[in-house]
C-alpha positions in Angstrom: 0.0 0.0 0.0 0.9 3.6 -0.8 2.5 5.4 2.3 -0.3 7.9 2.0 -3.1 5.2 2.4 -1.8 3.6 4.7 -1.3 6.5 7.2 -4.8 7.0 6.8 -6.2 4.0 7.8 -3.6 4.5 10.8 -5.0 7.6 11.7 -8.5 6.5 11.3 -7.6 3.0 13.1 -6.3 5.3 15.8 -9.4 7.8 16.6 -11.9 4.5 16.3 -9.6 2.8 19.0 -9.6 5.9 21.1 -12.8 6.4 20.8 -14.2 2.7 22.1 -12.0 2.9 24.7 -13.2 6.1 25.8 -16.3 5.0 25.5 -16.1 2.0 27.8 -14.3 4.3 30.6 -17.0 6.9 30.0 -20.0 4.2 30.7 -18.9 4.0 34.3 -19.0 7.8 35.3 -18.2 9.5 38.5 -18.2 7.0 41.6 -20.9 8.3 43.1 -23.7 7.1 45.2 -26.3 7.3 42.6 -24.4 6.2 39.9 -22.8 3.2 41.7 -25.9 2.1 42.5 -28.0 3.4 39.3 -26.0 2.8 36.3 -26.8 4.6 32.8 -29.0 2.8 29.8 -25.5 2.6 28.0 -24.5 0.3 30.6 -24.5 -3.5 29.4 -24.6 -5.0 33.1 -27.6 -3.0 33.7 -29.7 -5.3 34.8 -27.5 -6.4 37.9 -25.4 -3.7 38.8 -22.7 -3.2 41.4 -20.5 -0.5 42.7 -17.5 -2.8 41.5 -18.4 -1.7 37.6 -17.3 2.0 38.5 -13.6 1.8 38.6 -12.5 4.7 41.2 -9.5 6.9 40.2 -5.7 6.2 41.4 -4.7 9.1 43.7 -1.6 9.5 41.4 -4.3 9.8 38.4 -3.4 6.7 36.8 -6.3 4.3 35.4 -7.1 1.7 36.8 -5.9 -1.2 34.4 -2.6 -0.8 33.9 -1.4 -4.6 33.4 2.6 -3.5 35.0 4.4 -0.9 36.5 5.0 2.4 34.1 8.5 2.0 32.1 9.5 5.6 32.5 12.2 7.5 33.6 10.3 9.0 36.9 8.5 5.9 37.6 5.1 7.1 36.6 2.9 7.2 33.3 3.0 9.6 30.2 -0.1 11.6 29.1 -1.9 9.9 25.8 -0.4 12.4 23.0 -3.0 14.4 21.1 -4.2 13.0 18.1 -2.7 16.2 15.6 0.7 15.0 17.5 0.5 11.6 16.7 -0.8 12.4 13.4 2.5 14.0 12.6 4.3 11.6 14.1 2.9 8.5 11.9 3.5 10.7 8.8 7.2 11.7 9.7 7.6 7.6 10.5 5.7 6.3 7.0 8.4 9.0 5.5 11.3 7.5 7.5 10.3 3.7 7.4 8.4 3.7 3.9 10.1 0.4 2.8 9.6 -1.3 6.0 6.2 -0.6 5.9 5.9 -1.6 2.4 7.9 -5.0 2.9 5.8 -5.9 6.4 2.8 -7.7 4.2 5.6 -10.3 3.5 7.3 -9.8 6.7 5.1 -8.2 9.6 7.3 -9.8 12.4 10.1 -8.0 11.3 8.5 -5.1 10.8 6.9 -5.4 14.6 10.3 -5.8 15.7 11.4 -2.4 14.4 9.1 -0.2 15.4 8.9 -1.3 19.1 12.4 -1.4 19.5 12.8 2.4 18.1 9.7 3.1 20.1 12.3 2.6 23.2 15.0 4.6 21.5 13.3 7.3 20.8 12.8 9.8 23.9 9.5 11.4 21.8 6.3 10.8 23.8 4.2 11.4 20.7 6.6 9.5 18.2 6.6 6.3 21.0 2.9 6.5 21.2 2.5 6.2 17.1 5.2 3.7 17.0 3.6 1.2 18.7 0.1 1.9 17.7 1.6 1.1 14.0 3.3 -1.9 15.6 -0.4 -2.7 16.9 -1.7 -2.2 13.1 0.6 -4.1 11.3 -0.1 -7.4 13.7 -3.7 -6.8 13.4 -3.1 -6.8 9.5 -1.1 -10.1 10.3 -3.5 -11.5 12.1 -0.8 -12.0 15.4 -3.3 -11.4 17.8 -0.8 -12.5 20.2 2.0 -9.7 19.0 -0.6 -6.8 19.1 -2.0 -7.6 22.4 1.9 -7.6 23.2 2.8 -4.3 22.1 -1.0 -3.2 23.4 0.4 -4.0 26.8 3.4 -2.3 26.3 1.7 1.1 25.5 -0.5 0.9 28.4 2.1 0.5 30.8 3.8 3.5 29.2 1.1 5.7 28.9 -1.8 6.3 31.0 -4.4 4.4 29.2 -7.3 2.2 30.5 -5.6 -1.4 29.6 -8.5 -3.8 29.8 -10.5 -1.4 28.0 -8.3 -1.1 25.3 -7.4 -4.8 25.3 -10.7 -5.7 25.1 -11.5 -2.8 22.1 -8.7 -3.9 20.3 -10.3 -8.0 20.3 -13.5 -6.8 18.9 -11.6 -5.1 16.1 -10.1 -8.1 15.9 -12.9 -10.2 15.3 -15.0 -8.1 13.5 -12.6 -6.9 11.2 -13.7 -7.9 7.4 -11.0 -10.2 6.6 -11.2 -12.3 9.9 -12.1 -15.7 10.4 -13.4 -17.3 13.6 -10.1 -18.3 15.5 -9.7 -20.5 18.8 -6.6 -18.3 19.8 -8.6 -15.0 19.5 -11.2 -16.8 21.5 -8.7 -17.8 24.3 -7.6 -14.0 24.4 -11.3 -12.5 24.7 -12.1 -15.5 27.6 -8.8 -14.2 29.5 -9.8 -10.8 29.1 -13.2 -11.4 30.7 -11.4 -13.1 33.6 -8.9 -9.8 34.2 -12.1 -8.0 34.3 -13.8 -9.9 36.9 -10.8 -10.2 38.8 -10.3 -6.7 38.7 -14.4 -6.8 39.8 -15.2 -4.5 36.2 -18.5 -6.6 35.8 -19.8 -4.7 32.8 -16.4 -5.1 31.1 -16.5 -9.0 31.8 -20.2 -9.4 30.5 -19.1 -7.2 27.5 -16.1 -10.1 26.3 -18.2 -12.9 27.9 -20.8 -12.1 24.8 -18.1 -11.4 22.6 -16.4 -14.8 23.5 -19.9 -16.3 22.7 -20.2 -14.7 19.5 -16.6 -16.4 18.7 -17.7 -19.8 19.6 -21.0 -19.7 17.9 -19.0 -18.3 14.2 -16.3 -21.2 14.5 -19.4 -23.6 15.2 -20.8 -22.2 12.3 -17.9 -22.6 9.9 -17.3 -26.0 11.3 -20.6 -27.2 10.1 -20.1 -26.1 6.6 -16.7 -27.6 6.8 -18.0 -30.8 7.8 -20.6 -31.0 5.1 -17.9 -30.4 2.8 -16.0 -33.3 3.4 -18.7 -35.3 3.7 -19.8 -34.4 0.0 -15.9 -35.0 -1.2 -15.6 -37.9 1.1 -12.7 -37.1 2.9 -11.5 -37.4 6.9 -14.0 -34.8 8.9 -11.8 -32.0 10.4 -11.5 -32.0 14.7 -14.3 -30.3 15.9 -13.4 -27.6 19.2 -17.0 -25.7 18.4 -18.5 -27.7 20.8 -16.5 -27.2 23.9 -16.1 -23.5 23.3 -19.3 -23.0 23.1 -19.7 -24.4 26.0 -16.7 -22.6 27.5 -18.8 -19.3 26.7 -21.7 -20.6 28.1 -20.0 -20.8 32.0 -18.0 -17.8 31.7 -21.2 -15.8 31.1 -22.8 -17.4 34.0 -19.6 -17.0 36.2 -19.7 -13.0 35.3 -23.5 -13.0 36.3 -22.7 -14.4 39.6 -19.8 -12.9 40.7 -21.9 -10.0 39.9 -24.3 -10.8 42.4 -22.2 -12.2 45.2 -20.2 -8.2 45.0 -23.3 -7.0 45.2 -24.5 -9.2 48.4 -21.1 -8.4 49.4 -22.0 -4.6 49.2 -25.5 -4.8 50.5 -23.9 -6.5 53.6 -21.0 -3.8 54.2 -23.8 -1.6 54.0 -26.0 -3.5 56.8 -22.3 -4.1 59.1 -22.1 -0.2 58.6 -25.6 0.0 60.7 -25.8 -3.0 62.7 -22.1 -3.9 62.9 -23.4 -7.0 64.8 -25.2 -8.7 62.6 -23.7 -12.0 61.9 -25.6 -12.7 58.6 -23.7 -9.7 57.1 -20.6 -10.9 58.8 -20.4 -14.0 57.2 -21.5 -13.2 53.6 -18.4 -10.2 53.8 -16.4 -13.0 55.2 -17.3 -15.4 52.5 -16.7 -13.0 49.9 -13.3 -12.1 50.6 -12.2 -15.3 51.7 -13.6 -17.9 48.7 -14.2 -14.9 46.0 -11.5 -12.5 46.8 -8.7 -14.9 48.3 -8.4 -12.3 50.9 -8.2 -14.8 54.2 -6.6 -11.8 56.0 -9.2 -10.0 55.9 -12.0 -12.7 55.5 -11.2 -14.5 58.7 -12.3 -11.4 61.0 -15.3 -11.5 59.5 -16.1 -15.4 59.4 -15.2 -15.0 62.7 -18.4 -13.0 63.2 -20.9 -15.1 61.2 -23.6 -17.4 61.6 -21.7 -20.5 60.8 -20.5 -22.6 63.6 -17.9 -24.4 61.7 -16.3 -21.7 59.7 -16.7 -19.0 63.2 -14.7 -21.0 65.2 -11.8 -21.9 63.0 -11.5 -18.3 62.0 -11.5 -17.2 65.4 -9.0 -19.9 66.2 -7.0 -18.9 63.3 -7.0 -15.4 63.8 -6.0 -15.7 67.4 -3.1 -18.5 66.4 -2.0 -15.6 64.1 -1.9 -12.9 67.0 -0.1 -15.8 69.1 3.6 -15.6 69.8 3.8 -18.7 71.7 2.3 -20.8 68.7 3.8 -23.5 67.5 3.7 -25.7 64.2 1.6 -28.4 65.7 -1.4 -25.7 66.8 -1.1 -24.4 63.2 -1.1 -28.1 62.0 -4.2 -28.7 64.7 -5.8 -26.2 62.5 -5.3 -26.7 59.0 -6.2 -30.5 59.7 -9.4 -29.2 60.8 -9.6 -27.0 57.8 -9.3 -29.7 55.6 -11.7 -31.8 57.4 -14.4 -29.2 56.9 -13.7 -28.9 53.0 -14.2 -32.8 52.8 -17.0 -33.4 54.9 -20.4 -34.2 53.3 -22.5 -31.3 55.0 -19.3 -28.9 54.0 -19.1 -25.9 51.9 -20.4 -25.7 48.4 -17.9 -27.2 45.6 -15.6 -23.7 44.6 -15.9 -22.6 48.5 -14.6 -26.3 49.7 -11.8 -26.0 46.4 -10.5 -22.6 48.3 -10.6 -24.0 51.7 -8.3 -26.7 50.6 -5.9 -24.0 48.9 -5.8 -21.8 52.4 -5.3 -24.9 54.4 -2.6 -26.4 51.9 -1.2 -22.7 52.3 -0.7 -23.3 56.1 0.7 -27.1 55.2 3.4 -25.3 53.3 4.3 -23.1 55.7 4.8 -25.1 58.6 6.1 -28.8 56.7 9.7 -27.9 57.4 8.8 -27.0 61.1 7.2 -29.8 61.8 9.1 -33.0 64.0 7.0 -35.9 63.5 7.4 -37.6 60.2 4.2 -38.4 60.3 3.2 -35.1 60.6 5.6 -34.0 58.3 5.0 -36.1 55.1 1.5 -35.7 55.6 2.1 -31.7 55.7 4.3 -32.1 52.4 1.6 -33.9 50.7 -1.1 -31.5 51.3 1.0 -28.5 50.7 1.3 -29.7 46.9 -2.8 -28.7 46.5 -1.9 -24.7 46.6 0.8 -25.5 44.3 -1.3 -27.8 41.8 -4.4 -25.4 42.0 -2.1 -22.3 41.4 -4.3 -20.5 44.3 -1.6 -18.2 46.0 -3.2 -17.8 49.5 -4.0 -15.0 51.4 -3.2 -12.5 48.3 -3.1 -9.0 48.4 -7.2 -7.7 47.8 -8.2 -4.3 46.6 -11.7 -4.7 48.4 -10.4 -5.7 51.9 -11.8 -4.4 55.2 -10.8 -1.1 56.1 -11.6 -1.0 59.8 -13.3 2.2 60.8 -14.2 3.2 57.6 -17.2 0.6 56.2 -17.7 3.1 53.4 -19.0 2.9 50.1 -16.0 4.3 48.9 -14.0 2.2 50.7 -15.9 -0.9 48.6 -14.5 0.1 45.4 -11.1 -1.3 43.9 -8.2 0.8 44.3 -5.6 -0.4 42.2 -5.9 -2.0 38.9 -4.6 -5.2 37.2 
């Protein structure tokens, strides 16, 4: 393509990606009371909504996805350039790099290559933004979903963009992009972006790639059964069929997204009631549920299981937390415990299936920290073996949360996510 042409479609790829971005960070609006509680018609979650879908703003006025740490010199983020700034930029680079441009349609990874490695050279905030954002083109002309998300994440953590939503903007390009064809990789990238989203408890963002994992399944389903009809009419081996399963893989995510929605927003309505009756150990318990099997936050979790209605889970939280507190004690009180931990996640009147799955991952957590401690064999093997659950299930326990408690201050600000992922 011409250098002229092509600098157009940049600069028109540019402003559309901008502006769907935008778009998804606009939907959420001011954290306020009404709006966390009443979101806009533009909103997709509508119809269950939760504080988590308003993302609050970082107090060093960073967004809230940034995937890593800003690259730059002073340790924090560069302002997105302005689009006439850019627009020079791309045309001063299609002058400089005409025939690498020209030559990327038979070599894009090449191409790739160059322009994110003079993206770091160059000192030029507005001339690193439009490298990579032609970096970003070329892999989406290339079809390396896998590159572009690459150098996607590499402009986010330079400048202060809203990742996810620009990850997830870029994937529904992606797929709806004329020349595409329904692809299990691109499906693999939407499903992951759907999880970062609920992890980083952005419901509306997860529902949004939930459906658009969907519609991914449902074209490759399609385009399997007109592949399959056409070697059965030329008589020839049927191609493996992954429709099916990813369909099906769609399916659950959409139902996960709906009800993680509704456990933050039980989780909410219960801050709310601890805020009034701070003795209520219905609330208590669903908070402490929450953070403990949704969140992974057993910190935090504990003090409030320790609160609820549950006889089982009250006690061994309050045994915990005390053990915890406890200078005097030793491996075998901690081994008492996560024993009786274990118990509970096995026992036929336990937890439901995912709860009893994260009870075995905190209890595996103690295992491992105590097997070496430990002076019985016994005691010791038995430690080893249980400690290899976290590792298998790839739960880290007790992780950092952006929703735990903040004693004295059961606010509704204090609810919403404070750093991003």
């Amino acid at each position: 393509m011409t250098a002229s042409k092509a600098f157009a479609r940049l600069s028109c790829w540019f402003m559309a990606s901008v502006f769907q971005a935008t778009c998804l960070a606009l939907q959420t609006g001011p954290p306020t009371l009404e709006n966390l509680l009443n979101p806009t018609e533009q909103d997709p979650g509508a119809r269950e909504p939760t504080p988590f879908d308003k993302p609050q703003p970082k107090p060093d006025g960073q967004r809230q996805d940034a995937q890593r740490p800003a690259i730059t010199t002073n340790g924090r983020r560069l302002a997105v350039p302005e689009q006439s700034a850019v627009d020079e930029a791309l045309e001063l680079i299609h002058q400089a790099y005409e025939e690498t441009i020209k030559a990327a349609s038979a070599n894009p990874d090449t191409a790739i290559r160059t322009f994110r490695d003079t993206a770091d050279k160059t000192a030029d905030p507005s001339r690193k933004f439009a490298l990579l954002v032609l970096a970003e083109q070329l892999a989406l002309e290339a079809r390396a979903t896998s590159s572009a998300l690459d150098v996607l994440a590499r402009r986010a953590a330079l400048f202060e963009m809203d990742a996810l939503a620009a990850r997830h903007a870029f994937l529904c390009r992606a797929a709806r992009a004329d020349d595409s064809r329904p692809d299990p990789l691109l499906f693999e990238h939407v499903v992951e972006t759907a999880r970062r989203a609920v992890a980083a408890d952005r419901y509306d963002l997860a529902a949004a790639a939930a459906d658009l994992a969907e519609s991914i399944a449902k074209s490759i389903e399609k385009e399997e059964k007109v592949r399959v009809a056409e070697s059965k009419r030329k008589r020839e081996t049927p191609p493996k069929l992954v429709a099916a399963k990813l369909v099906a893989e769609a399916s659950n995510l959409q139902r996960t997204v709906r009800e993680r929605r509704r456990q933050a927003f039980d989780y909410v309505t219960a801050r709310d009631r601890l805020a009034a009756v701070p003795d209520d150990a219905a609330a208590a318990e669903t908070v402490g549920r929450y953070l403990c099997f949704v969140k992974n936050d057993w910190k935090a979790g504990l003090a409030m299981l320790a609160r609820g209605r549950d006889e089982s889970l009250r006690n061994l939280a309050a045994r915990e937390v005390f053990l915890s507190k406890e200078p005097l004690a030793t491996p075998t009180d901690r081994l008492k415990l996560a024993n009786e931990w274990w118990k509970l996640a096995e026992s036929a009147n336990g937890l439901p299936g995912e709860q009893a799955e994260g009870l075995k991952a905190h209890a595996s957590g103690i295992y491992r920290e105590i097997a070496a401690k430990l002076s019985d064999p016994i005691d010791a093997a038995l430690a080893r073996k249980r400690a290899k659950i976290a590792e298998t299930a790839g739960v880290p326990d007790a992780a950092p949360n952006p929703t735990a408690e903040k004693p004295g201050q059961p606010t509704l600000d204090s609810l919403l996510p404070s750093s991003g992922r």
